[in-house]
Legacy VTK file of the C-alpha trace (Angstrom):
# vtk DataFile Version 3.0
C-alpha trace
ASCII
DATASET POLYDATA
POINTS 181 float
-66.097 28.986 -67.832
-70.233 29.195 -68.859
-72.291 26.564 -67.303
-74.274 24.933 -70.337
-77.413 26.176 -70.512
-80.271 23.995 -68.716
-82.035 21.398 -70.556
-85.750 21.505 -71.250
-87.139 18.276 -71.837
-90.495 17.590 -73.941
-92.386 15.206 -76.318
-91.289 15.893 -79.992
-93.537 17.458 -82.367
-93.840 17.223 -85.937
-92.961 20.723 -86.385
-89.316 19.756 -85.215
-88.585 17.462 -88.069
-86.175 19.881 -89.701
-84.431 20.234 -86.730
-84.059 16.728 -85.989
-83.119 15.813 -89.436
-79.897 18.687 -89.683
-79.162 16.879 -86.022
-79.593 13.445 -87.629
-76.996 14.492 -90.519
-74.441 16.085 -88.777
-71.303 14.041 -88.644
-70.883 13.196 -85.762
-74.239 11.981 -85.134
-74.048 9.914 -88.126
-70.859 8.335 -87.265
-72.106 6.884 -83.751
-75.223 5.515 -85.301
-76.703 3.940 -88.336
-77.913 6.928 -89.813
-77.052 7.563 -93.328
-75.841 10.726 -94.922
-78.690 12.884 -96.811
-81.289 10.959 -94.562
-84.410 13.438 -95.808
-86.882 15.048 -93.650
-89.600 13.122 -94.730
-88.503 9.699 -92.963
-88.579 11.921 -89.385
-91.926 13.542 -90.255
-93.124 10.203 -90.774
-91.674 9.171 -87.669
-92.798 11.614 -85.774
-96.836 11.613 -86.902
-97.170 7.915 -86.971
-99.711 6.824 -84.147
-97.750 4.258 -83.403
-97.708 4.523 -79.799
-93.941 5.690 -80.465
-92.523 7.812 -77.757
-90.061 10.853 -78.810
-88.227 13.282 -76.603
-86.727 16.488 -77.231
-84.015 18.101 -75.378
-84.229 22.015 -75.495
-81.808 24.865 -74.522
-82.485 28.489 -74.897
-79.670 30.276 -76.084
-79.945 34.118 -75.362
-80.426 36.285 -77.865
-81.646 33.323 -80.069
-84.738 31.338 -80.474
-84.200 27.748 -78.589
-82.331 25.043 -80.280
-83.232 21.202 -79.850
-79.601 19.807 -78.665
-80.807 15.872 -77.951
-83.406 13.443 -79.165
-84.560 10.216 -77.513
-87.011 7.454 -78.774
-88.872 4.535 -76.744
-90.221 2.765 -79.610
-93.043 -0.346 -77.534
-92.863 -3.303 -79.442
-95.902 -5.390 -79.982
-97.633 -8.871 -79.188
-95.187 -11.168 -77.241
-93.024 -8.913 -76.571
-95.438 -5.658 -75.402
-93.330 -5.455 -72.370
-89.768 -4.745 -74.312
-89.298 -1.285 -75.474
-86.074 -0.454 -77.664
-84.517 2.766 -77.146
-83.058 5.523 -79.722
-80.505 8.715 -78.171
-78.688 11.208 -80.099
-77.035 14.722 -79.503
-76.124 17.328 -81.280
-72.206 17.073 -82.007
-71.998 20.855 -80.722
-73.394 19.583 -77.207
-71.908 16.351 -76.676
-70.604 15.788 -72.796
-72.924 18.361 -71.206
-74.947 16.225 -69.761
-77.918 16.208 -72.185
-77.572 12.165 -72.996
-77.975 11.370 -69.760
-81.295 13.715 -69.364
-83.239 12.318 -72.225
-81.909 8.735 -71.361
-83.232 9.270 -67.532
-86.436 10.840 -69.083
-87.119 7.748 -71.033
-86.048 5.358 -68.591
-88.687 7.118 -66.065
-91.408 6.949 -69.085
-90.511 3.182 -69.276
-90.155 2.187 -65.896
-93.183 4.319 -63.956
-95.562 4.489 -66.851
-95.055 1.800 -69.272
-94.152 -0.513 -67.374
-92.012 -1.950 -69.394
-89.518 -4.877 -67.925
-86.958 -5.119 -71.041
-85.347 -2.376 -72.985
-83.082 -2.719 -75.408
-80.574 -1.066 -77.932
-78.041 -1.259 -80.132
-74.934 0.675 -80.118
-71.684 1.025 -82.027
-68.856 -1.330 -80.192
-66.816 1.382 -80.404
-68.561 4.170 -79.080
-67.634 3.679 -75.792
-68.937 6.930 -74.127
-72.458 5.959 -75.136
-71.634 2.380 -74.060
-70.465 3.870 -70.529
-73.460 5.633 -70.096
-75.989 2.497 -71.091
-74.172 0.649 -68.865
-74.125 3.018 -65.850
-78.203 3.031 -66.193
-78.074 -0.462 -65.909
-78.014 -1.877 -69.596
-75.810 -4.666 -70.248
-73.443 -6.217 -73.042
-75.257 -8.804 -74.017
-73.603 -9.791 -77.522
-71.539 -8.334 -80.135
-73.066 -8.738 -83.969
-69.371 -8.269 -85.590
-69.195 -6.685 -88.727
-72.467 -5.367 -88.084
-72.160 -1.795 -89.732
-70.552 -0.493 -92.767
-69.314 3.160 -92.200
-67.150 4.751 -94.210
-66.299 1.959 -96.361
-65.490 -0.047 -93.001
-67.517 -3.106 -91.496
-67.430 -2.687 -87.953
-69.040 -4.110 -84.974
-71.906 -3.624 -82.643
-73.243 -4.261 -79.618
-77.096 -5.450 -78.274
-77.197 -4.327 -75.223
-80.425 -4.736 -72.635
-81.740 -3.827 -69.364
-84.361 -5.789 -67.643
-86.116 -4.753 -64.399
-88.662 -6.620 -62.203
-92.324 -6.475 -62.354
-93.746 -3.361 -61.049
-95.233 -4.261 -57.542
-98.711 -3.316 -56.854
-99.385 -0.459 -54.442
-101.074 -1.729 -51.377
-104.679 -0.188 -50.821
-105.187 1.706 -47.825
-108.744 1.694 -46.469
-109.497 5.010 -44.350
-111.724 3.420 -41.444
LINES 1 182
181 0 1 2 3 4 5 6 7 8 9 10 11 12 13 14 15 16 17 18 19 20 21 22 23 24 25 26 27 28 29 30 31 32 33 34 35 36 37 38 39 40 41 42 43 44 45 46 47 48 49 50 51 52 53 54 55 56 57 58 59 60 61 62 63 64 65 66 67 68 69 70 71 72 73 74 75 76 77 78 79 80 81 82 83 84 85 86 87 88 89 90 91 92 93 94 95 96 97 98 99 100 101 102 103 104 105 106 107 108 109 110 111 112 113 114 115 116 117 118 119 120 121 122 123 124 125 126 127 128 129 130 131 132 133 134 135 136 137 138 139 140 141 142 143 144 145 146 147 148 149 150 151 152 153 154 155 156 157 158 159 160 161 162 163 164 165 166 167 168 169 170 171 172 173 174 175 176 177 178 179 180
């Protein structure tokens, strides 16, 4: 048994658009989020060059003898005026790399961004009720259930349900000043 190769993470450029978008469109991807099929590159490059104070995460591996290949994608998207302090997450991965790990990196990686840098007390998501693995995870980084929109999603000519699920975290305390004397 290979160990998977090790996960680079970085902010995602507009130059990986066409990566993310055959990522976005793959099926598996599609069926654990609300994705559509065919969703064009365009909608990503938008994404993706907006100054929207967006954040975006890639997860790299290099595979020898190849050039690297982007394997996850996370987004901290800030929401504004009354609720600046609420950010609402995004996470995919490739279906060729699910349960290596590379969820859990990006999802740390934005949870750090949030927490240390953004300060951000509420984040929040939506994910498919029954995509549990992803719910697992969420919940094991401290997000909780907190309702269930049924009927939420039409896939496949199905109306299933979701869940909203947040995590909320104190106030960042203020570092105490320490005078040299």
């Amino acid at each position: 048994m290979t160990n998977a190769p090790t996960l680079r993470i970085r902010g995602a450029e507009p130059s990986d658009a066409e990566a993310l978008t055959a990522m976005a469109n793959l099926p598996g991807v599609r069926h654990g989020t609300l994705r559509l099929p065919h969703d064009p590159q365009s909608r990503i490059e938008r994404r993706l060059s907006a100054d929207s104070g967006d954040h975006f995460l890639v997860g790299v591996i290099e595979r020898e003898g190849h050039d690297s290949m982007i394997v996850a994608h996370g987004g901290l998207m800030r929401c504004g005026r009354r609720r600046a302090h609420v950010g609402e997450v995004l996470l995919i991965v490739h279906d060729d790399h699910v349960g290596r790990g590379y969820s859990t990196a990006i999802l740390g990686a934005l949870l750090d961004l949030a927490d240390n840098w953004l300060g951000l007390q509420r984040l929040e998501l939506e994910v498919n009720a029954d995509n549990l693995t992803a719910i697992r995870l969420y919940e094991r980084h401290g997000f909780e259930v907190e309702g269930t929109k049924r009927g939420d999603v039409l896939r496949a000519g199905l109306l299933i349900d979701s869940h909203v699920m947040g995590r909320l975290r104190e106030t960042p305390r203020r570092a105490e000043a320490r005078a040299e004397r």
